[in-house]
N, CA, C and O atoms as a GROMACS GRO file, in nm:
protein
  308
    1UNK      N    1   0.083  -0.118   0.000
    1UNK     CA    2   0.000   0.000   0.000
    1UNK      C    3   0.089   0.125   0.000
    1UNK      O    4   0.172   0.145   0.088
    2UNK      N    5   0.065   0.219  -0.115
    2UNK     CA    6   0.149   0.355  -0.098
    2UNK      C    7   0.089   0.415  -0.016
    2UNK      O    8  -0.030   0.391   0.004
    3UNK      N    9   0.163   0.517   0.057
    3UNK     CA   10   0.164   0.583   0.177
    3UNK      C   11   0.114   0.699   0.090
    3UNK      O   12   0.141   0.713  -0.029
    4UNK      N   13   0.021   0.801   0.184
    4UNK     CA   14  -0.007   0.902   0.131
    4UNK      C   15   0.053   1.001   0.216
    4UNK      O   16   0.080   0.988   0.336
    5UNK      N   17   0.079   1.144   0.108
    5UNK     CA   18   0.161   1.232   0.148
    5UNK      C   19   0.035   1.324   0.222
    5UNK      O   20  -0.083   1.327   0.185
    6UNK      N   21   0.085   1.387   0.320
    6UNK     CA   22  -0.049   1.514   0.359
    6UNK      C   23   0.038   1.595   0.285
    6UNK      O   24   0.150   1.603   0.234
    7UNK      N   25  -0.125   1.682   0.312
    7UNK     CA   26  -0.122   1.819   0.207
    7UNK      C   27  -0.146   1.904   0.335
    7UNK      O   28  -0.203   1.849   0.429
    8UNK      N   29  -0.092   2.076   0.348
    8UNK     CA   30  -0.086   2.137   0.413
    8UNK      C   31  -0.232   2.271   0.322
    8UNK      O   32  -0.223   2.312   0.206
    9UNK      N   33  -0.337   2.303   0.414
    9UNK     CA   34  -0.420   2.351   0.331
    9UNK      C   35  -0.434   2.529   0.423
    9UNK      O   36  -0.436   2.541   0.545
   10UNK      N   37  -0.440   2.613   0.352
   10UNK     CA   38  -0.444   2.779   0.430
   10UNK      C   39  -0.512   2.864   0.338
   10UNK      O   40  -0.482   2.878   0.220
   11UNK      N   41  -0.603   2.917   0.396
   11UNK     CA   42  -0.639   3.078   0.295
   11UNK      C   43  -0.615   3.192   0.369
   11UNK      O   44  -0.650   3.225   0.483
   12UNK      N   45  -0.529   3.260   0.259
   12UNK     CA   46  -0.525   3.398   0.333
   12UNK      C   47  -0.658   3.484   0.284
   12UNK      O   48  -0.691   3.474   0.165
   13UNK      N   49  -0.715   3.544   0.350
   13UNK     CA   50  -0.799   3.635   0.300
   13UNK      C   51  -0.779   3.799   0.300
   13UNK      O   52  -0.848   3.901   0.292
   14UNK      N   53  -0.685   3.774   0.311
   14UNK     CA   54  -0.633   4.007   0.304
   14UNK      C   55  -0.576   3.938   0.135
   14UNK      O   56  -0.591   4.012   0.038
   15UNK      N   57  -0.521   3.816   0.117
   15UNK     CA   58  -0.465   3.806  -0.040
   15UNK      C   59  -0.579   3.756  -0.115
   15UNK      O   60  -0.588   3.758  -0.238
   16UNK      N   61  -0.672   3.709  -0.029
   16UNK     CA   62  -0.778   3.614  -0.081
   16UNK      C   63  -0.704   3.508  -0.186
   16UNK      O   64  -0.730   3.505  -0.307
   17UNK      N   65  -0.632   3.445  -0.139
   17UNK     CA   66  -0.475   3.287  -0.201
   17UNK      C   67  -0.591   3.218  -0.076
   17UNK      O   68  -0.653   3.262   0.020
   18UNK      N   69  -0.570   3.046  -0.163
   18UNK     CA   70  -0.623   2.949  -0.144
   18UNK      C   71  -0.444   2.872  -0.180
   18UNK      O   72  -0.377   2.865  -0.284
   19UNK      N   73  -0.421   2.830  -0.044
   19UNK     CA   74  -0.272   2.762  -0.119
   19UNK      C   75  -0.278   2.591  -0.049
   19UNK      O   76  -0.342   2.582   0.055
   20UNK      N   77  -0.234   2.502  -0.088
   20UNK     CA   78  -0.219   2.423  -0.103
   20UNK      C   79  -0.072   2.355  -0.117
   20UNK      O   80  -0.001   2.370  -0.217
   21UNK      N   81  -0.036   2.279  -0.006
   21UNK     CA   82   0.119   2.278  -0.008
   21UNK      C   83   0.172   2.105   0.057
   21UNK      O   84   0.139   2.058   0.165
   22UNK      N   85   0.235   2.058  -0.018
   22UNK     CA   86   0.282   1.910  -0.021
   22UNK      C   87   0.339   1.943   0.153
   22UNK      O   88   0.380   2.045   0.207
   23UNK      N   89   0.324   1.840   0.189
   23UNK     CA   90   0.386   1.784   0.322
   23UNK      C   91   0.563   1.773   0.286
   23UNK      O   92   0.624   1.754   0.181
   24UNK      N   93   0.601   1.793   0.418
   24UNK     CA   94   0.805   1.811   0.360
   24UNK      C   95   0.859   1.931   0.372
   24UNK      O   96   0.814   2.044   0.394
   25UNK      N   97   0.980   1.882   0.350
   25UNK     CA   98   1.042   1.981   0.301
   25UNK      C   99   1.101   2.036   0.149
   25UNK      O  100   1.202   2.102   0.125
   26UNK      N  101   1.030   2.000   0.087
   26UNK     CA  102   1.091   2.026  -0.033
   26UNK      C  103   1.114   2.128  -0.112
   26UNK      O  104   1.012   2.176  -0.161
   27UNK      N  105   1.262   2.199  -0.155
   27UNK     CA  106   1.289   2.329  -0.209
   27UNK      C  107   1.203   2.341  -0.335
   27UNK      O  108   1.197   2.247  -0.414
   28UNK      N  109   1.130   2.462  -0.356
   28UNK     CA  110   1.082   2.503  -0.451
   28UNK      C  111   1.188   2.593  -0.571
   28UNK      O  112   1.254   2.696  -0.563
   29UNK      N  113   1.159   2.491  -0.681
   29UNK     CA  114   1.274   2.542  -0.766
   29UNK      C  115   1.247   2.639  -0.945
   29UNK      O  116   1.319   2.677  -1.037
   30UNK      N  117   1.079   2.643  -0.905
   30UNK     CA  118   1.015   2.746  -0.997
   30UNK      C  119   0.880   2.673  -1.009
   30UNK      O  120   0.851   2.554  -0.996
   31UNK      N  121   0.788   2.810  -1.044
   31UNK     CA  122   0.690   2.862  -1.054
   31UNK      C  123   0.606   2.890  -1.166
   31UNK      O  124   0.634   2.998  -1.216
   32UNK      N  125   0.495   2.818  -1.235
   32UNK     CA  126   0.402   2.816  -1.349
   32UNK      C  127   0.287   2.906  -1.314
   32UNK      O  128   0.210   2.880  -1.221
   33UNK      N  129   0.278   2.983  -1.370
   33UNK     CA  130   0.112   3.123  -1.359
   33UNK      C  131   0.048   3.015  -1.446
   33UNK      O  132   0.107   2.935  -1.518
   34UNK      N  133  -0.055   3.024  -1.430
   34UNK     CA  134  -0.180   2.929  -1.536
   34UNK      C  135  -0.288   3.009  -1.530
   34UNK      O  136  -0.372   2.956  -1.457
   35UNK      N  137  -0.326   3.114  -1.572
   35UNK     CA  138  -0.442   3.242  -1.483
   35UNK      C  139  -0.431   3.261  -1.398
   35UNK      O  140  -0.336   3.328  -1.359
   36UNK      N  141  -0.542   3.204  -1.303
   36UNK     CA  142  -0.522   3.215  -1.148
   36UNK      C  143  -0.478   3.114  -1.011
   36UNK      O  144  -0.512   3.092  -0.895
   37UNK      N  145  -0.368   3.069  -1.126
   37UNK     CA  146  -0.312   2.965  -1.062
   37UNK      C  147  -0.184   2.950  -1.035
   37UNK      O  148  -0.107   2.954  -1.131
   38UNK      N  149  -0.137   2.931  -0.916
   38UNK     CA  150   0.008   2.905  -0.953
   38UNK      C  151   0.085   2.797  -0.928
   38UNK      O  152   0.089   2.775  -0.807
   39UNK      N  153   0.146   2.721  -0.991
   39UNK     CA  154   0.174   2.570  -0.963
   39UNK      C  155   0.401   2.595  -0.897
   39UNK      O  156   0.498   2.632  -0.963
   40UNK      N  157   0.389   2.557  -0.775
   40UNK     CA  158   0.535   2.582  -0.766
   40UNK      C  159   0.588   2.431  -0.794
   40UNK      O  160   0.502   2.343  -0.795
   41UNK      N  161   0.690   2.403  -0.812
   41UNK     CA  162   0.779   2.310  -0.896
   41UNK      C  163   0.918   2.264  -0.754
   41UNK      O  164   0.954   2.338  -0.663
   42UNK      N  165   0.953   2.163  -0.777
   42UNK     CA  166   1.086   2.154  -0.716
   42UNK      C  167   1.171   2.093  -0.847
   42UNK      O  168   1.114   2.059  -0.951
   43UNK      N  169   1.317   2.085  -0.827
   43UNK     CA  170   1.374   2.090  -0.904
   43UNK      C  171   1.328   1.946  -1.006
   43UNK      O  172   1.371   1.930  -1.120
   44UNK      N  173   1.243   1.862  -0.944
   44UNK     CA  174   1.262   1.706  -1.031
   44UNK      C  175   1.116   1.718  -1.116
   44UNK      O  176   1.070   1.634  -1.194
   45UNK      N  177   1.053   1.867  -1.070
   45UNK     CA  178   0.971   1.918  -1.184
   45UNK      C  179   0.780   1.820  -1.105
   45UNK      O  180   0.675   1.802  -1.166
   46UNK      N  181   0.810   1.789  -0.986
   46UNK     CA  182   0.700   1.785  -0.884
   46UNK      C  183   0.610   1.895  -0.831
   46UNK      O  184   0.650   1.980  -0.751
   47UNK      N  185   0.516   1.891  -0.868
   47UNK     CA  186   0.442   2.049  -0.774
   47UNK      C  187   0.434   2.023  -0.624
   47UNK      O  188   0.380   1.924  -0.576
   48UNK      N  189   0.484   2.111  -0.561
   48UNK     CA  190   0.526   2.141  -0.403
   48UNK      C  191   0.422   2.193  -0.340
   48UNK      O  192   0.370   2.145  -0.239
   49UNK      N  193   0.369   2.349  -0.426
   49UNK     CA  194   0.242   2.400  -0.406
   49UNK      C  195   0.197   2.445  -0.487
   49UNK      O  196   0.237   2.460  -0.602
   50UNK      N  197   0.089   2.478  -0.427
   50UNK     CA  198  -0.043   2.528  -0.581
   50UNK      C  199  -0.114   2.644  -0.529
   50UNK      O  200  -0.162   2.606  -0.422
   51UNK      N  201  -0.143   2.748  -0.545
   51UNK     CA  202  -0.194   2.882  -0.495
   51UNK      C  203  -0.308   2.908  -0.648
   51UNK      O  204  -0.291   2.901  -0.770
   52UNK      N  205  -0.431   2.941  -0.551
   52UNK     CA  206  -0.545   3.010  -0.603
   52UNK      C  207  -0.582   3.141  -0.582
   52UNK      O  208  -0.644   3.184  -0.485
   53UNK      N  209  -0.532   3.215  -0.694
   53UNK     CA  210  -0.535   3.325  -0.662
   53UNK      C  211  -0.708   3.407  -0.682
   53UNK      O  212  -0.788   3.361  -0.764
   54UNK      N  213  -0.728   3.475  -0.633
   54UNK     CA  214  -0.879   3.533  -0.614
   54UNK      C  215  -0.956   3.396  -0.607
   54UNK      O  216  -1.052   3.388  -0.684
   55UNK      N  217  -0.936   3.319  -0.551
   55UNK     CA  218  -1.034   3.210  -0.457
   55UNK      C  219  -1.171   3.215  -0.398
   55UNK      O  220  -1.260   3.130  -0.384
   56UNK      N  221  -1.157   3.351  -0.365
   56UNK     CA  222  -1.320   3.369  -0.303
   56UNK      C  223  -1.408   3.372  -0.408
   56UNK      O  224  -1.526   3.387  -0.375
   57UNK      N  225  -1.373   3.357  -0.586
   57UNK     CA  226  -1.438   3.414  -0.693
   57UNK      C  227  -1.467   3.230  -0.712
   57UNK      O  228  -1.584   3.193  -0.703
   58UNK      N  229  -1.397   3.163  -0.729
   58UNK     CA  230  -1.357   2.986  -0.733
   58UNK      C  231  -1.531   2.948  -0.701
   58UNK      O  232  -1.610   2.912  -0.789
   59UNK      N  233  -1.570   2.972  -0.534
   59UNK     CA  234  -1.688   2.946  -0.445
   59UNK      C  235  -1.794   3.072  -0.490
   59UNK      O  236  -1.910   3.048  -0.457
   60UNK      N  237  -1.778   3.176  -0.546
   60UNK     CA  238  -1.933   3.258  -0.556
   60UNK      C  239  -2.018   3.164  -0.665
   60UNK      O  240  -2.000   3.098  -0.768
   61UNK      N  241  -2.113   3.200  -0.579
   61UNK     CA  242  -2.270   3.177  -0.664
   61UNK      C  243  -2.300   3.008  -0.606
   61UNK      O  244  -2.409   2.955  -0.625
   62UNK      N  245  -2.157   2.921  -0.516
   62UNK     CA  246  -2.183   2.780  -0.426
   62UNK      C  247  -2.332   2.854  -0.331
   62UNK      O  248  -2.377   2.968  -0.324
   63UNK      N  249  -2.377   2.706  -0.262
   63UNK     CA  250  -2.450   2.781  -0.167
   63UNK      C  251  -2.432   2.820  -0.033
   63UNK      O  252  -2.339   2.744  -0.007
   64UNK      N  253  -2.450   2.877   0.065
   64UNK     CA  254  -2.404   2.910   0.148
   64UNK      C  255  -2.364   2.789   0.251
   64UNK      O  256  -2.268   2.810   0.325
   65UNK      N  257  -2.418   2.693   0.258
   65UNK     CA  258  -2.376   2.558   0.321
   65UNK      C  259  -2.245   2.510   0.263
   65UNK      O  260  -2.166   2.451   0.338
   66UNK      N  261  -2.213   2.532   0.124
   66UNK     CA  262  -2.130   2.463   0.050
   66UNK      C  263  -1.980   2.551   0.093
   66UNK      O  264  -1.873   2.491   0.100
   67UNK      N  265  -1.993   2.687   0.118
   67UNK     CA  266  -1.899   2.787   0.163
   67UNK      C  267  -1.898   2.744   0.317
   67UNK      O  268  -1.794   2.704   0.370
   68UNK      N  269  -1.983   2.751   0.364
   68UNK     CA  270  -1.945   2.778   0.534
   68UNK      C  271  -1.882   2.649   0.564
   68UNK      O  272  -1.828   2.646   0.674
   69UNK      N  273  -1.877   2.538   0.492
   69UNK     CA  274  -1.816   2.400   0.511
   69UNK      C  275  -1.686   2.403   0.447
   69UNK      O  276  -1.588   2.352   0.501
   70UNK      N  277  -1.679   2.457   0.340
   70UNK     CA  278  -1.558   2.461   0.290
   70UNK      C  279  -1.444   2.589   0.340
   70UNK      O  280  -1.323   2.596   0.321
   71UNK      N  281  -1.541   2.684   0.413
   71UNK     CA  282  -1.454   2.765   0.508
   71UNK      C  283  -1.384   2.710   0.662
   71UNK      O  284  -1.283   2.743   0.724
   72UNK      N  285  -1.486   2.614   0.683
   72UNK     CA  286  -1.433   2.528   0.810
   72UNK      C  287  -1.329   2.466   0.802
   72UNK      O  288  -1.223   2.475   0.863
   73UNK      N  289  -1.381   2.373   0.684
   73UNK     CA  290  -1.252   2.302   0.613
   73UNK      C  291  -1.118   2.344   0.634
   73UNK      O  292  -1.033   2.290   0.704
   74UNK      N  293  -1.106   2.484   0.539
   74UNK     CA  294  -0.980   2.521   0.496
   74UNK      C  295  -0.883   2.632   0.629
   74UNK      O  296  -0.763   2.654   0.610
   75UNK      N  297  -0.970   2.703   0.781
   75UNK     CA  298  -0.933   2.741   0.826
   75UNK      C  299  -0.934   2.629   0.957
   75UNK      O  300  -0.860   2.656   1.052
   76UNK      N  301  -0.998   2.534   0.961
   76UNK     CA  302  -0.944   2.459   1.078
   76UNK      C  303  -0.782   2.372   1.004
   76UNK      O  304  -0.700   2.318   1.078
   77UNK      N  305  -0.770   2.377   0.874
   77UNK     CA  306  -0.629   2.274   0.831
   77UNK      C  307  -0.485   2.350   0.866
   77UNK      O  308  -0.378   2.295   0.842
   0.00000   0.00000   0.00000
C-alpha cells in the first residue's frame, strides 16, 4: 500500500490565495502562472504547491452551506 503524502491547506484572505502545499520539506525550484493559478515546482519538476489566486471568486454563486463547510474546512487545516 502507498503511503499518502499530507497536504498542508491555508487561505489567506487580506490576499484572498487558497494555497495548497505538499507535506516536507521540499525546495521550490520554480513557478508556473496558469491564470489564477500558480503551480510551484521543485527541481525534479513535482508540484510542491499550488496557490489560487482570487479564490473567493472559485466558491461565488456555491451555496451558502457549500462555503461555510468549505470555510471550516480550509481554516481549521
Amino acid at each position: 500500500m502507498k503511503k499518502k503524502a499530507n497536504t498542508k491547506i491555508s487561505y489567506d484572505s487580506d490576499a484572498d490565495v487558497l494555497s495548497m502545499e505538499s507535506a516536507g520539506r521540499t525546495i521550490i525550484d520554480h513557478a508556473q502562472e496558469m491564470g489564477n493559478l500558480v503551480v510551484h515546482f521543485s527541481r525534479q519538476n513535482k508540484p510542491v504547491l499550488v496557490e489560487i489566486l482570487e479564490a473567493s471568486r472559485l466558491f461565488k454563486g456555491q451555496s451558502k452551506s457549500l462555503r461555510t463547510t468549505i470555510r471550516k474546512t480550509f481554516v481549521a487545516a
